[in-house]
C-alpha positions as CSV (number, residue, x, y, z in Angstrom):
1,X,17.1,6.9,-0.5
2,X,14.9,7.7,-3.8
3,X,11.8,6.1,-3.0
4,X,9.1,7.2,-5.4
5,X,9.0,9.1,-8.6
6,X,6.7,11.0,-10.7
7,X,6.8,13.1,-13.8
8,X,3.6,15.0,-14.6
9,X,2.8,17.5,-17.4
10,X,2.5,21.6,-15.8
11,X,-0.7,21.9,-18.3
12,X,-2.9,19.7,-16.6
13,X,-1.1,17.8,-14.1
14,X,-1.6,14.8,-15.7
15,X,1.4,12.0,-14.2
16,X,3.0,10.7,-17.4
17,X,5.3,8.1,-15.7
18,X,6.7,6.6,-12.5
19,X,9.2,5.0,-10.8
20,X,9.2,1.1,-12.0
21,X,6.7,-0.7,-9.9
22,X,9.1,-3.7,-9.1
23,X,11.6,-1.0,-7.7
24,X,8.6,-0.5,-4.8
25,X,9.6,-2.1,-2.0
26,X,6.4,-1.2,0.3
27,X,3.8,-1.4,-2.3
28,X,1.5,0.2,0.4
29,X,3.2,2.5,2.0
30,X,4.4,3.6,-1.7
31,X,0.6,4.0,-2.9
32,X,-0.2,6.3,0.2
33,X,2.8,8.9,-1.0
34,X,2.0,8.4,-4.4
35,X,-1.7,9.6,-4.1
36,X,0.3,12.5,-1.9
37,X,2.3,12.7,-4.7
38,X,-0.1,12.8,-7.1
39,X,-1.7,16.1,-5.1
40,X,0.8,17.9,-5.6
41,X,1.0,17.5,-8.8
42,X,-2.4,19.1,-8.9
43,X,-1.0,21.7,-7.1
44,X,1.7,23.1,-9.4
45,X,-0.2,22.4,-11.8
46,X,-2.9,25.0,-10.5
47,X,0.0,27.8,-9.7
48,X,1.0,27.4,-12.6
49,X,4.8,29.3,-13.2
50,X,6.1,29.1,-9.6
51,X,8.3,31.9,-8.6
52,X,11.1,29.3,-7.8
53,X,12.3,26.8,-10.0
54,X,12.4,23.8,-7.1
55,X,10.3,23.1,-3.6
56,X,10.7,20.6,-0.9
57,X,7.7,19.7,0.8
58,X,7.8,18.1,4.1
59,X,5.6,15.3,5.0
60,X,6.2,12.7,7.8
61,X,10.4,11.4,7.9
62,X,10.6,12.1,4.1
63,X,10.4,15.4,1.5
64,X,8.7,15.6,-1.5
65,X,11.3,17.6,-4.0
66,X,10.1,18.9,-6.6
67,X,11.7,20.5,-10.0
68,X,9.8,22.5,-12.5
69,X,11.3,23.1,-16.3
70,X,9.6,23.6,-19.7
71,X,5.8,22.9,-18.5
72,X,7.0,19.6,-16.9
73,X,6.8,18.5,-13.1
74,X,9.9,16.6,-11.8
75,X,9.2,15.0,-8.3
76,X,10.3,12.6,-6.2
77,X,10.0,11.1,-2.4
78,X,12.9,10.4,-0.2
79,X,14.0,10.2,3.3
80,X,14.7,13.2,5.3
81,X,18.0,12.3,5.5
82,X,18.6,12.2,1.8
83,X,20.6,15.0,0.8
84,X,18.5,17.5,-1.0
85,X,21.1,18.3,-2.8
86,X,21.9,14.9,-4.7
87,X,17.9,14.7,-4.8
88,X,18.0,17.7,-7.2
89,X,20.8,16.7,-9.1
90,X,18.6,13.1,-10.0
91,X,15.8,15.7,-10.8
92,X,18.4,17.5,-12.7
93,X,19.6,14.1,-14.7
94,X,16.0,13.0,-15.1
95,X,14.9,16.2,-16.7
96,X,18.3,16.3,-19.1
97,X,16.6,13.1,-20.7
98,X,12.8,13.7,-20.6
99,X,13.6,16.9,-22.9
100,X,14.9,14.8,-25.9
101,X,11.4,13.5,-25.9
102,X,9.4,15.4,-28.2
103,X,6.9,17.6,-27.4
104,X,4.3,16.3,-29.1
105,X,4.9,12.8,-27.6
106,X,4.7,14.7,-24.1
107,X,1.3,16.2,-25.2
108,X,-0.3,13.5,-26.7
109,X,-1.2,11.5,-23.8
110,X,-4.2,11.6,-22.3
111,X,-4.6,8.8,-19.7
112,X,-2.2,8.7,-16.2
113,X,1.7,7.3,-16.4
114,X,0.7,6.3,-19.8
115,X,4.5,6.5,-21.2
116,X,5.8,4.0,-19.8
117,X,8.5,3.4,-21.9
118,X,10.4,5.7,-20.0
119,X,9.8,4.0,-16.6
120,X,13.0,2.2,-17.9
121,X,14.9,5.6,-18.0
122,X,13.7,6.4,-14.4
123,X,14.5,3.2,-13.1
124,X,18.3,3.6,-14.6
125,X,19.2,6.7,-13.2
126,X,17.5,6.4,-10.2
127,X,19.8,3.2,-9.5
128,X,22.7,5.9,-9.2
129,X,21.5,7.6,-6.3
130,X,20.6,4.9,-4.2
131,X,24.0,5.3,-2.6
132,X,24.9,8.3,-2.0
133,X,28.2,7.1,-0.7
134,X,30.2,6.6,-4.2
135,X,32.7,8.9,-5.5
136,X,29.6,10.0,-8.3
137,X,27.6,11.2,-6.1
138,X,29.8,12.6,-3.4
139,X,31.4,14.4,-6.4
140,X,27.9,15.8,-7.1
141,X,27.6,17.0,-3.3
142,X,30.2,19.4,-3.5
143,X,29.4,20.4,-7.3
144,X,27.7,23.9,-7.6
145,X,25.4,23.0,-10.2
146,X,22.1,22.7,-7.8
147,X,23.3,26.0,-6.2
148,X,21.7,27.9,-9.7
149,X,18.3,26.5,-8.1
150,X,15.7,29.0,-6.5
151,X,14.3,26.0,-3.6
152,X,11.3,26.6,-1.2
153,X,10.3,24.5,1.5
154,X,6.9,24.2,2.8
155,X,5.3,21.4,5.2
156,X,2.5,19.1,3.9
157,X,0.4,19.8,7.0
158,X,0.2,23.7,5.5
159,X,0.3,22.8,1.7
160,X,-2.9,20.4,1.9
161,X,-4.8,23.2,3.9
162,X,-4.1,25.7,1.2
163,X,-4.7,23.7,-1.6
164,X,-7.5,21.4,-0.7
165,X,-10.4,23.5,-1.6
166,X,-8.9,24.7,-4.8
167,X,-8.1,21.2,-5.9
168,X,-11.8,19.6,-5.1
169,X,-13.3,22.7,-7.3
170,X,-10.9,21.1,-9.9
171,X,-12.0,17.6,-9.6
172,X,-15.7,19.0,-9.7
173,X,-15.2,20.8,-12.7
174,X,-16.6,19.1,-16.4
175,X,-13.5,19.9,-17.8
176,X,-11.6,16.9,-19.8
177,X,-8.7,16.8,-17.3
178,X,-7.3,13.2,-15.9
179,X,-9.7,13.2,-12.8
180,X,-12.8,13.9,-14.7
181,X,-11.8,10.6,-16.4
182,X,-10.3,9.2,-13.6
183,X,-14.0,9.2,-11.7
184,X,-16.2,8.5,-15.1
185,X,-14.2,5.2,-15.0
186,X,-14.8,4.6,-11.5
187,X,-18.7,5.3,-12.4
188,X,-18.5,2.8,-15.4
189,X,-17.4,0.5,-13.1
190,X,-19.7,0.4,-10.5
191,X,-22.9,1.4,-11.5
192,X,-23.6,-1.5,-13.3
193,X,-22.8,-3.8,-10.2
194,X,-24.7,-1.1,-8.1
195,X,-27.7,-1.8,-9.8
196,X,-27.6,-5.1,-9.7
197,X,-27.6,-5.2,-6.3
198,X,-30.4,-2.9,-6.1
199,X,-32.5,-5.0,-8.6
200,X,-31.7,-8.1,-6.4
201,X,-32.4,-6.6,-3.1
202,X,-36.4,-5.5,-5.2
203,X,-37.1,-9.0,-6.1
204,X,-36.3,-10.5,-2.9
205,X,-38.1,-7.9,-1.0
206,X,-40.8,-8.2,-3.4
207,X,-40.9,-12.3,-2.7
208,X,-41.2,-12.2,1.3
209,X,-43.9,-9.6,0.8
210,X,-45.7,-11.9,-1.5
211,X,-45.0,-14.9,0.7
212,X,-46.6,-12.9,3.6
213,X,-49.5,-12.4,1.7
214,X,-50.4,-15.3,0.8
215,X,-49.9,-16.7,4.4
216,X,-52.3,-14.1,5.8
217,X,-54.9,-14.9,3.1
218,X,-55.0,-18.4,4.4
């Protein structure tokens, strides 16, 4: 079944929106594929203009499939026994209704699966594909419109090798992209608290070595 969803901009790779989180059944297991997810959205992102218009990436018992159009990143996770080819006709769907959305709107935001007004649209049409048994979708199985699709397949295992040095130069970078933000929130955070600690830790350090003083002097 369609387990996951994300739609990121091509630009930056920036996730816009998700599938609803009440739709997650395994809130864990979800957020492991979705930070999966979420690298290879990075990825495209980095290529750029792929030479194919779709890619399935293999990682455990699922796929990642992915659809590229008009600077936008359609992906989402299923089970390996998911047809692929009903997984790019949701792709297909969910595309047909992301483009009436300006592209302004689109470019506007600047924090992750900020528009999540249309987690309501991806929650919708993803309810049509959870079973792949009705006459919709078995219809959609022996249509020809995925056929028009140039689709590569890679494994995970060969995709993070490749990509993982390219995509930690890009979180080291100072440039104004999600992650930079993503870790100056993290800082803002915890620095505070980590100096705190470290302020604590001085003054009771600072008190025993006093105490011991003061008992050797007498």
């Amino acid at each position: 079944m369609v387990k996951l969803t994300l739609i990121g901009r091509l630009s930056d790779g920036l996730p816009l929106t998700q599938t609803p989180e009440y739709l997650n059944e395994d809130i864990e297991s979800t957020s492991e594929y979705k930070d999966k997810g979420e690298l290879v959205l990075v990825e495209v992102s980095r290529r750029g203009a792929l030479e194919s218009s779709g890619m399935t990436v293999l990682i455990d018992h699922h796929c990642f499939h992915c659809l590229i159009s008009n600077s936008v990143c359609y992906l989402t996770l299923c089970d390996v026994q998911y047809p692929t080819k009903l997984a790019f006709h949701y792709l297909q769907d969910l595309r047909k209704e992301f483009e009436k959305v300006e592209l302004k709107i689109v470019e506007a935001f600047s924090k992750p699966y900020a528009f999540k007004k249309f987690e309501y649209v991806v929650g919708s049409i993803r309810k049509q594909y959870v079973d792949t048994r009705t006459q919709a979708n078995l219809s959609k199985m022996k249509s020809n419109r995925v056929q028009d699709l140039s689709i590569v397949t890679e494994d995970f295992s060969e995709f993070i090798n490749r990509v993982q040095a390219p995509v930690v130069d890009m979180l080291r970078t100072e440039s104004g992209d999600w992650n930079t933000k993503v870790f100056q929130e993290i800082a803002l955070k915890w620095t505070p608290i980590v100096i705190c600690f470290v302020a604590v830790f001085v003054v009771f350090w600072s008190s025993i070595v006093i105490t011991e003083y003061r008992l050797i002097a007498t």
